[in-house]
DRENPA-3360 file (N, C-alpha, C; in nm, 2 decimals, always signed):
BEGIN
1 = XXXXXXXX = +19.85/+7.87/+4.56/+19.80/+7.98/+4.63/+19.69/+7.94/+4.73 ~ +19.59/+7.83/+4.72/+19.52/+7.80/+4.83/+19.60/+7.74/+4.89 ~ +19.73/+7.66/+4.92/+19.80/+7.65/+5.02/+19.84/+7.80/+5.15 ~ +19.85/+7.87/+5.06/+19.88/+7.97/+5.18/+19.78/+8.03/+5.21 ~ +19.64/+8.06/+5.18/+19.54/+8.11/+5.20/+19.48/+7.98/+5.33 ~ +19.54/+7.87/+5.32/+19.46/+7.78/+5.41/+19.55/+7.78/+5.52 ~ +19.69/+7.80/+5.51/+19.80/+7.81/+5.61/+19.73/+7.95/+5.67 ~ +19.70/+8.05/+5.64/+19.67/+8.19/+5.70/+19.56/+8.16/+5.78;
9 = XXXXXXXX = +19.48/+8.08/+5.73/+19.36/+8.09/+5.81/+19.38/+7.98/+5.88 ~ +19.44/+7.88/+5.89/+19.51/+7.76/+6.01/+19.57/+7.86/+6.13 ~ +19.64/+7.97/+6.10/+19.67/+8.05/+6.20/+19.60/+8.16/+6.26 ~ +19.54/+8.23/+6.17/+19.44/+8.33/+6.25/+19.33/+8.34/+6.15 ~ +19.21/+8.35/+6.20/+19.09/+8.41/+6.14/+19.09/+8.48/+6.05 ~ +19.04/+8.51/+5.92/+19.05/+8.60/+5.83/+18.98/+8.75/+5.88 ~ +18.87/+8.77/+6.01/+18.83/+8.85/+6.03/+18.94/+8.94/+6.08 ~ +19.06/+8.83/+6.16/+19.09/+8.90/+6.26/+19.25/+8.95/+6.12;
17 = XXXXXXXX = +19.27/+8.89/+6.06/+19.40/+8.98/+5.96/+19.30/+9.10/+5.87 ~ +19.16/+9.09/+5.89/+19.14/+9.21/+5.81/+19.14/+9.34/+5.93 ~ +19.11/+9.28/+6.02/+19.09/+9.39/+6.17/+19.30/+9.39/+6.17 ~ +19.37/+9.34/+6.15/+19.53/+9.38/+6.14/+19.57/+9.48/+6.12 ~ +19.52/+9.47/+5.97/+19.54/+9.53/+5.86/+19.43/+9.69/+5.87 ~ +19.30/+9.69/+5.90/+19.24/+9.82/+5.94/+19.29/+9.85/+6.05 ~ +19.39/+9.81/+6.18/+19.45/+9.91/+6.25/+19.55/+9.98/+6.21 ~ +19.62/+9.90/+6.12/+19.77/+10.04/+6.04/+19.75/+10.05/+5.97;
25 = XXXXXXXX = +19.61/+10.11/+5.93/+19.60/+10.19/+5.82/+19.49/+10.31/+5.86 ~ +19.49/+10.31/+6.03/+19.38/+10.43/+6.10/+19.49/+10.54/+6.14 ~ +19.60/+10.50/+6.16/+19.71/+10.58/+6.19/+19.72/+10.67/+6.04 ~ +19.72/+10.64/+5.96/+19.71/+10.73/+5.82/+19.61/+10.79/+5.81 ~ +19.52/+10.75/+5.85/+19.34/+10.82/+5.81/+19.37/+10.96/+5.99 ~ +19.43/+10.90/+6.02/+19.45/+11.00/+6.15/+19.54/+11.15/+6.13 ~ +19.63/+11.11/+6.04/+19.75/+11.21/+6.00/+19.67/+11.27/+5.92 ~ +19.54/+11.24/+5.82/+19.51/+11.28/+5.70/+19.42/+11.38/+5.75;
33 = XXXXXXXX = +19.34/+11.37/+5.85/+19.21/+11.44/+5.93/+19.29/+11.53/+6.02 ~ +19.40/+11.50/+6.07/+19.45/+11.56/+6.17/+19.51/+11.73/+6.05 ~ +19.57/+11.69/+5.95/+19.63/+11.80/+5.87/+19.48/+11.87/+5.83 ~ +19.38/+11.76/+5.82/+19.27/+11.86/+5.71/+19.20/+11.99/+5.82 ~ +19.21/+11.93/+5.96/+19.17/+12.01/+6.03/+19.23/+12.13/+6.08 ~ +19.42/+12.10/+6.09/+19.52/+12.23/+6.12/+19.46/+12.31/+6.02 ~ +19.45/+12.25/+5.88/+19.43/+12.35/+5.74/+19.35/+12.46/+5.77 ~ +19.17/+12.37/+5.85/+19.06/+12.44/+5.83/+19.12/+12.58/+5.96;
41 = XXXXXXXX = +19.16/+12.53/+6.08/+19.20/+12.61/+6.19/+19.27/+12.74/+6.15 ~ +19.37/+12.71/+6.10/+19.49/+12.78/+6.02/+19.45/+12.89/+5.88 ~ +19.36/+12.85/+5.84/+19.35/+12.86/+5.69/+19.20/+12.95/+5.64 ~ +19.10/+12.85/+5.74/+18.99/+12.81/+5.72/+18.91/+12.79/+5.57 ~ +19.02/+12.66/+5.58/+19.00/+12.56/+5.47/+18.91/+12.45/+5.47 ~ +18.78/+12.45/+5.42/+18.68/+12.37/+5.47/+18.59/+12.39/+5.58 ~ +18.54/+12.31/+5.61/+18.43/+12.31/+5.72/+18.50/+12.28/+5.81 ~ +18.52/+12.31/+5.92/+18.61/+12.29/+6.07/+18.55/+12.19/+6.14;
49 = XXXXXXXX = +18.41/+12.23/+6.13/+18.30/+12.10/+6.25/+18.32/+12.03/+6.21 ~ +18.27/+11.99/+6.00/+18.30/+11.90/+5.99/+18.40/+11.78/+5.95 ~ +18.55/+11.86/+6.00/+18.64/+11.79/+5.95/+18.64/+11.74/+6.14 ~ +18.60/+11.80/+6.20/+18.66/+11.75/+6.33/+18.60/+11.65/+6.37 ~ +18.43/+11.67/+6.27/+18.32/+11.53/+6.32/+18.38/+11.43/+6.28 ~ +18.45/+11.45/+6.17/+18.56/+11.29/+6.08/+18.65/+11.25/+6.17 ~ +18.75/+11.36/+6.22/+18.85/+11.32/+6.30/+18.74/+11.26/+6.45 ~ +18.68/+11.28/+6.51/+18.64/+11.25/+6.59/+18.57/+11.08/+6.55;
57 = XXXXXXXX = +18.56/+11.05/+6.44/+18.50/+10.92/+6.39/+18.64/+10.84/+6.41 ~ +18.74/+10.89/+6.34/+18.83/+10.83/+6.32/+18.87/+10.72/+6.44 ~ +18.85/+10.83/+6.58/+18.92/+10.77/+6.68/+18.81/+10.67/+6.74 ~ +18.67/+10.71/+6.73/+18.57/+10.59/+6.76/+18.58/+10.46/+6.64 ~ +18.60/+10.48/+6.56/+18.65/+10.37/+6.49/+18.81/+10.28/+6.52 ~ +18.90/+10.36/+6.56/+19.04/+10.29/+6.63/+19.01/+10.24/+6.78 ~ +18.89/+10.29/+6.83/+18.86/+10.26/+6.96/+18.77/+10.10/+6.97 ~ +18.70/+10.11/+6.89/+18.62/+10.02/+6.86/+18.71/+9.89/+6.84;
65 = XXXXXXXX = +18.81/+9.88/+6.75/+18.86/+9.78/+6.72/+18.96/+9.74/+6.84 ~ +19.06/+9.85/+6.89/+19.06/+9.85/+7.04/+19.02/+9.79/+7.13 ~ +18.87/+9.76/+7.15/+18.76/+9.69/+7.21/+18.77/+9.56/+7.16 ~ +18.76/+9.54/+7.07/+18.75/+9.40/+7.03/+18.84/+9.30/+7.07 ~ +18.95/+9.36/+7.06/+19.11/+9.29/+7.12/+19.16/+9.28/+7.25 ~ +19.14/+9.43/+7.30/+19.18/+9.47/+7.41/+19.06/+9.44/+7.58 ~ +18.95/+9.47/+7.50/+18.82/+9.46/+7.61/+18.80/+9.63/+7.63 ~ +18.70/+9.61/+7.68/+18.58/+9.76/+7.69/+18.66/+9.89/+7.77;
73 = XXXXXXXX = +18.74/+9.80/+7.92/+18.78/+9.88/+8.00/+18.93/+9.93/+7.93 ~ +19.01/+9.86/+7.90/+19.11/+9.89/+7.79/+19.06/+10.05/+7.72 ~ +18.98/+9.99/+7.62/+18.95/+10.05/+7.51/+18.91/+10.25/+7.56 ~ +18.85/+10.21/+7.69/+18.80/+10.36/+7.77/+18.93/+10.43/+7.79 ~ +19.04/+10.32/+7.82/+19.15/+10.49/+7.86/+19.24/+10.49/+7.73 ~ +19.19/+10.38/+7.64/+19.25/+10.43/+7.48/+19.20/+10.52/+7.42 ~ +19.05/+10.54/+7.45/+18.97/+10.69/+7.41/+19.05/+10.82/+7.50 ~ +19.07/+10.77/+7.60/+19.09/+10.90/+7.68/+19.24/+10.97/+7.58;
81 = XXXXXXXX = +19.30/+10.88/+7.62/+19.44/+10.92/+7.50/+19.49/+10.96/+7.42 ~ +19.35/+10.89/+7.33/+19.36/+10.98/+7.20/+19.25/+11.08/+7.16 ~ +19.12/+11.13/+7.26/+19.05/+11.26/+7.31/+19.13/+11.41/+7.32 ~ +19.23/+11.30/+7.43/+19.35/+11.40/+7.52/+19.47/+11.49/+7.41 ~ +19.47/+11.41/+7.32/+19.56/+11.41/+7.20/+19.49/+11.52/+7.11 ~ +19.38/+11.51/+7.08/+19.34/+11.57/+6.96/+19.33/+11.74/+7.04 ~ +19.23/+11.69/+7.20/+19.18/+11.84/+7.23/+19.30/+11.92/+7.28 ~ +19.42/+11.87/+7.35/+19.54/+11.91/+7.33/+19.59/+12.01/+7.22;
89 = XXXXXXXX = +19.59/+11.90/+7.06/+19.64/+11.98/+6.96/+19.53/+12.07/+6.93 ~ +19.40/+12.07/+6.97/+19.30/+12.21/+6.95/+19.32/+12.30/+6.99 ~ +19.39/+12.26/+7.15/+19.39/+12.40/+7.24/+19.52/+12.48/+7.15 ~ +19.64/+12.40/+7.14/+19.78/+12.42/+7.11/+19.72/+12.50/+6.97 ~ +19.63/+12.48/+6.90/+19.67/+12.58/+6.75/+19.61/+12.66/+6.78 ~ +19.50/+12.73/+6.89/+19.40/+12.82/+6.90/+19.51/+12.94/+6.93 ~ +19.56/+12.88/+7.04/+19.70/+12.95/+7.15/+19.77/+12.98/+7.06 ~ +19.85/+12.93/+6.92/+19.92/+12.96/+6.81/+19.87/+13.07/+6.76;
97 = XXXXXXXX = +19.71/+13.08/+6.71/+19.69/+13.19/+6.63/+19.65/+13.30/+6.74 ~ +19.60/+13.32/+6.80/+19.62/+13.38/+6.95/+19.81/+13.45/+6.97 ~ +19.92/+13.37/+6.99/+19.99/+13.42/+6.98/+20.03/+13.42/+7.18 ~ +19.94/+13.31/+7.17/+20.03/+13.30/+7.36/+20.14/+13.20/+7.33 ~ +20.23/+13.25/+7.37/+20.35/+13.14/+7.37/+20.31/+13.08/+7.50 ~ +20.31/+13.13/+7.62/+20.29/+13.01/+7.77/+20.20/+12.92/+7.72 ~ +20.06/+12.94/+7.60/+19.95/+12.79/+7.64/+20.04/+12.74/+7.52 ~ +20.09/+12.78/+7.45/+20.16/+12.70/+7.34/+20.27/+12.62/+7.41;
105 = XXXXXXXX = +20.35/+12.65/+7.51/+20.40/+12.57/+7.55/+20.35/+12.46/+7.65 ~ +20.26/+12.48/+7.77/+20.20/+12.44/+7.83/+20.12/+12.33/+7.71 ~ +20.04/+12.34/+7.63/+19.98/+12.23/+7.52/+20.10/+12.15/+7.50 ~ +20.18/+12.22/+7.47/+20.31/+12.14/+7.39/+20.33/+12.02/+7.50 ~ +20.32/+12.07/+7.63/+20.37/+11.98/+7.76/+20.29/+11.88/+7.76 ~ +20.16/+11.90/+7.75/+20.03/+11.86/+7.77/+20.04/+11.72/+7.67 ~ +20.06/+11.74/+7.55/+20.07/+11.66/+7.46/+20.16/+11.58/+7.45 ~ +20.31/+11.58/+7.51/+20.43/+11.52/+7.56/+20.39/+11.41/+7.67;
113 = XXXXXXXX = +20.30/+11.47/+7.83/+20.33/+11.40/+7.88/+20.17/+11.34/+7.86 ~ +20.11/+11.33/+7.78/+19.95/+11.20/+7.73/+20.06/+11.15/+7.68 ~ +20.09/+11.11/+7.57/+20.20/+11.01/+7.52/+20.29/+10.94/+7.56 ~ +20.35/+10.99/+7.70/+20.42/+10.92/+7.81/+20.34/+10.84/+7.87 ~ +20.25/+10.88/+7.93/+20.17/+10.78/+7.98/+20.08/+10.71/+7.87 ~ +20.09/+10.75/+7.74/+19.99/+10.65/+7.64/+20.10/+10.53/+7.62 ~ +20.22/+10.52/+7.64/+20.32/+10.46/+7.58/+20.34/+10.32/+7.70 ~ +20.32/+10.41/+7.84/+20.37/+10.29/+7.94/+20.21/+10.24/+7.94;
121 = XXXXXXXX = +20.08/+10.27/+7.93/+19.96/+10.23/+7.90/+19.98/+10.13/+7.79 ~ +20.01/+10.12/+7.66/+20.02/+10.03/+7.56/+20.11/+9.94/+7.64 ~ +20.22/+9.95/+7.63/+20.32/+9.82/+7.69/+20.28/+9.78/+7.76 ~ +20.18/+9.75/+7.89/+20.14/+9.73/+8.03/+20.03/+9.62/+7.97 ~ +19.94/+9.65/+7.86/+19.83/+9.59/+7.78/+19.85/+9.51/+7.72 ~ +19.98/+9.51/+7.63/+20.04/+9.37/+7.53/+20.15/+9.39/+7.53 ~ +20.17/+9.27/+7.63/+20.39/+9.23/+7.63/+20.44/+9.28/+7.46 ~ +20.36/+9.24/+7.34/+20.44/+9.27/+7.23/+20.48/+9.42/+7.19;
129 = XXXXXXXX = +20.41/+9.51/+7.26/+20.45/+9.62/+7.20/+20.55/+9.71/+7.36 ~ +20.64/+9.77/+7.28/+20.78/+9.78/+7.35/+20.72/+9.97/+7.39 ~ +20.75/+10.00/+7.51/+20.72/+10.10/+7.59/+20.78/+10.21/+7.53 ~ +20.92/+10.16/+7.50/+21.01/+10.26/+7.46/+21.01/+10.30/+7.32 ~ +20.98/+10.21/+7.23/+20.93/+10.25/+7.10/+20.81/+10.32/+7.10 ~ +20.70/+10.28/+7.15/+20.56/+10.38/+7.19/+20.64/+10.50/+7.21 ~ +20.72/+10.52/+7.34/+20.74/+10.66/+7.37/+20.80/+10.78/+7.22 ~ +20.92/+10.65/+7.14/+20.99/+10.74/+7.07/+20.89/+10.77/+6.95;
137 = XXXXXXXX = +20.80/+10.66/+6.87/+20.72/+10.71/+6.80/+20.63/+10.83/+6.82 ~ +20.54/+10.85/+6.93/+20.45/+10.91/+7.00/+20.54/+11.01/+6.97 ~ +20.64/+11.04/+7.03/+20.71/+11.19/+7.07/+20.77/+11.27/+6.93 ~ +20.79/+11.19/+6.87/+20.81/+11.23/+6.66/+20.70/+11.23/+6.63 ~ +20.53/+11.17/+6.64/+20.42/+11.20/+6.59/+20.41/+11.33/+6.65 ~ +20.43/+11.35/+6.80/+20.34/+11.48/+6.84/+20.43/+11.62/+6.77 ~ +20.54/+11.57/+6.74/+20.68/+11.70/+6.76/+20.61/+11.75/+6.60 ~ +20.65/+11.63/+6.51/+20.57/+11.71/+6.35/+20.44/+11.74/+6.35;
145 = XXXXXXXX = +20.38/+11.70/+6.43/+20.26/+11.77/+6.40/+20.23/+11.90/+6.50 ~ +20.29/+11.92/+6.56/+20.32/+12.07/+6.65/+20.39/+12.20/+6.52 ~ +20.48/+12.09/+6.46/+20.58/+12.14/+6.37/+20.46/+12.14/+6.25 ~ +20.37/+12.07/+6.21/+20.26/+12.13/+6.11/+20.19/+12.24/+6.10 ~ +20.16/+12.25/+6.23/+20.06/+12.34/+6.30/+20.11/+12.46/+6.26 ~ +20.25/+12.47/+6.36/+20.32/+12.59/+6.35/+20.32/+12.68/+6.15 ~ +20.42/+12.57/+6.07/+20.39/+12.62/+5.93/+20.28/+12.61/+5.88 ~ +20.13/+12.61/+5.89/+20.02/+12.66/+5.88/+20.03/+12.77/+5.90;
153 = XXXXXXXX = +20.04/+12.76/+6.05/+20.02/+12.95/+6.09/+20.10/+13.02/+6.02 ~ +20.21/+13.02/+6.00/+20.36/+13.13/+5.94/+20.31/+13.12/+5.77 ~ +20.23/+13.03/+5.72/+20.21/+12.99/+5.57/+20.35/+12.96/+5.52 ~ +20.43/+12.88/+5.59/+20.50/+12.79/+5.54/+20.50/+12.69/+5.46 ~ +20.45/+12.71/+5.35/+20.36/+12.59/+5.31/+20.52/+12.48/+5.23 ~ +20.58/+12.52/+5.22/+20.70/+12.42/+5.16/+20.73/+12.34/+5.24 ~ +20.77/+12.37/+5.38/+20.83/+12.32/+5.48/+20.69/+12.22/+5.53 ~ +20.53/+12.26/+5.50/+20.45/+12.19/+5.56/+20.42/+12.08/+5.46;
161 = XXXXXXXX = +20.50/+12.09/+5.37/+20.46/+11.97/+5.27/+20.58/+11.86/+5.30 ~ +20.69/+11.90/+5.37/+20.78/+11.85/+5.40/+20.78/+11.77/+5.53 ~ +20.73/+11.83/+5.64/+20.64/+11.80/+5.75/+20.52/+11.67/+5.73 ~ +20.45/+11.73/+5.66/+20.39/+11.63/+5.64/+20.40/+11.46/+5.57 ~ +20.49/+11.47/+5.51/+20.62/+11.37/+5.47/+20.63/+11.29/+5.59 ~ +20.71/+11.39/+5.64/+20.75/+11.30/+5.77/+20.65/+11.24/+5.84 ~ +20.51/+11.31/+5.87/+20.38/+11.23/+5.94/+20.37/+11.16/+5.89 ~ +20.35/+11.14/+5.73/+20.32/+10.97/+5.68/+20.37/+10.92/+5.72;
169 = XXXXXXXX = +20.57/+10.91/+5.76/+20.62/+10.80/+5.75/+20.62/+10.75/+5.92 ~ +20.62/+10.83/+5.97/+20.58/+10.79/+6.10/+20.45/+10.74/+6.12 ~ +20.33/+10.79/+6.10/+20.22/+10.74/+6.08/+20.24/+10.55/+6.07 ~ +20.31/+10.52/+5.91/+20.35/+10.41/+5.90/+20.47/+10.31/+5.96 ~ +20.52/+10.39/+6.01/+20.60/+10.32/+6.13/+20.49/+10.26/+6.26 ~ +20.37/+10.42/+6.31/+20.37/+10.35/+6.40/+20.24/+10.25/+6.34 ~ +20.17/+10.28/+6.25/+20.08/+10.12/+6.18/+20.17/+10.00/+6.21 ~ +20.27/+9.98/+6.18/+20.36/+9.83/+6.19/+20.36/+9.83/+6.29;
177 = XXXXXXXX = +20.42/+9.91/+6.39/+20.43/+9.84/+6.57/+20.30/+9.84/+6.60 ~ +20.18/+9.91/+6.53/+20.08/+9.88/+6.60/+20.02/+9.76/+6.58 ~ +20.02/+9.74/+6.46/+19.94/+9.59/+6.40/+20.03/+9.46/+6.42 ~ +20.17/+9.48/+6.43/+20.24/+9.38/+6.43/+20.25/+9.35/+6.55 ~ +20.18/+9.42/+6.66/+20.14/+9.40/+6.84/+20.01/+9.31/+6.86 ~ +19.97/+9.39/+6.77/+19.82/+9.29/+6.77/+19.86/+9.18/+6.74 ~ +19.88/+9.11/+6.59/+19.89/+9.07/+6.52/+19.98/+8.98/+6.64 ~ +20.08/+8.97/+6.69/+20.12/+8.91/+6.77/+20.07/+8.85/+6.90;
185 = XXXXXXXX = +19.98/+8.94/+6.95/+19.92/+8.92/+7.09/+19.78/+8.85/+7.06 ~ +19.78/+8.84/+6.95/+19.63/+8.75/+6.91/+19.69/+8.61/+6.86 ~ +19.78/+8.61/+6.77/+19.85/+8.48/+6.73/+19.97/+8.39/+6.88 ~ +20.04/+8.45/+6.93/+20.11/+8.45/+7.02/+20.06/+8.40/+7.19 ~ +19.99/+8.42/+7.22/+19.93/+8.45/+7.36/+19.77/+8.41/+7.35 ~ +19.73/+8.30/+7.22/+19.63/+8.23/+7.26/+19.46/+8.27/+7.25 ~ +19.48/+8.44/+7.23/+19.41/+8.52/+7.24/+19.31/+8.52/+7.12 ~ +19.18/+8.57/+7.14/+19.07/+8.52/+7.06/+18.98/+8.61/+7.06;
193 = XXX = +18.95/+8.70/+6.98/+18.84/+8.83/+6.98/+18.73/+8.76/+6.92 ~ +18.57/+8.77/+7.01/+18.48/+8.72/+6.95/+18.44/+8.74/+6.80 ~ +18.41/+8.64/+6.72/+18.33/+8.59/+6.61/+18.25/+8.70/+6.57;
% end
């Protein structure tokens, strides 16, 4: 066993496999804040501020680590991305309970094309993560969780347990392409996040 513990750390830093490992596992903490808040919106389940103050930590915490890898200027239009993402899906469930189909659609758009450009943004930053997989993940993250939102509002709660199924597993899909990008572009390409 200290043979592979010494091989792991011959290849990368132990700080840097624990920073791996806390990026696919922010993509879950993201699905989990992201539902607690449709709930409060939908429901008014809980404290709304402060489920949104969590979700808002969430992303300064995926941002941060962001930073570390990526660099500062990086890290700023990875905030913008995932800002654009959340206040998107704000506007989109208000417009739901409201009952305008145009901002519901217009969000919907909104939310489609941040992920188009979040997707060629990632690929452009680390050759290891593939444009087109970003796009297809992104566009199954945003679609179920449109599709959450929605069975909130209707109190579809069977279908939202079902839904939400599916966010995990996408969630965990996109944890692996995310960490296994990193995880590569730090091992692979020489790269070295400060101490």
């Amino acid at each position: 066993m200290r043979a592979v513990k010494a091989l792991q750390d011959a290849c990368i830093p132990q700080n840097q496999l624990h920073l791996i490992f806390q990026s696919r596992t922010i993509w879950r903490d993201l699905s989990t804040w992201i539902r607690a808040y449709l709930a409060s919106k939908h429901g008014g389940l809980g404290d709304k501020e402060a489920i949104r103050d969590r979700l808002d930590k969430v992303i300064i915490k995926s941002t941060n680590t962001f930073s570390l890898i990526f660099g500062e200027q990086s890290a700023d239009e990875y905030v913008n991305f995932s800002s654009n993402f959340v206040n998107s899906l704000d506007a989109l469930a208000d417009a739901q309970i409201l009952g305008d189909i145009v901002a519901v659609n217009e969000y919907t758009k909104q939310l489609h094309e941040n992920s188009e450009k979040a997707a060629v943004f990632l690929a452009t930053i680390n050759p290891y993560w593939l444009e087109s997989r970003w796009r297809d993940l992104l566009y199954q993250f945003n679609q179920h969780t449109i599709d959450q939102s929605t069975t909130f509002l209707n109190k579809q709660f069977t279908e939202n347990i079902e839904i939400f199924s599916r966010i995990l597993g996408i969630s965990s899909a996109i944890g692996d392409h995310y960490s296994q990008g990193i995880l590569d572009y730090l091992s692979f390409s020489s790269r070295r996040m400060s101490e």
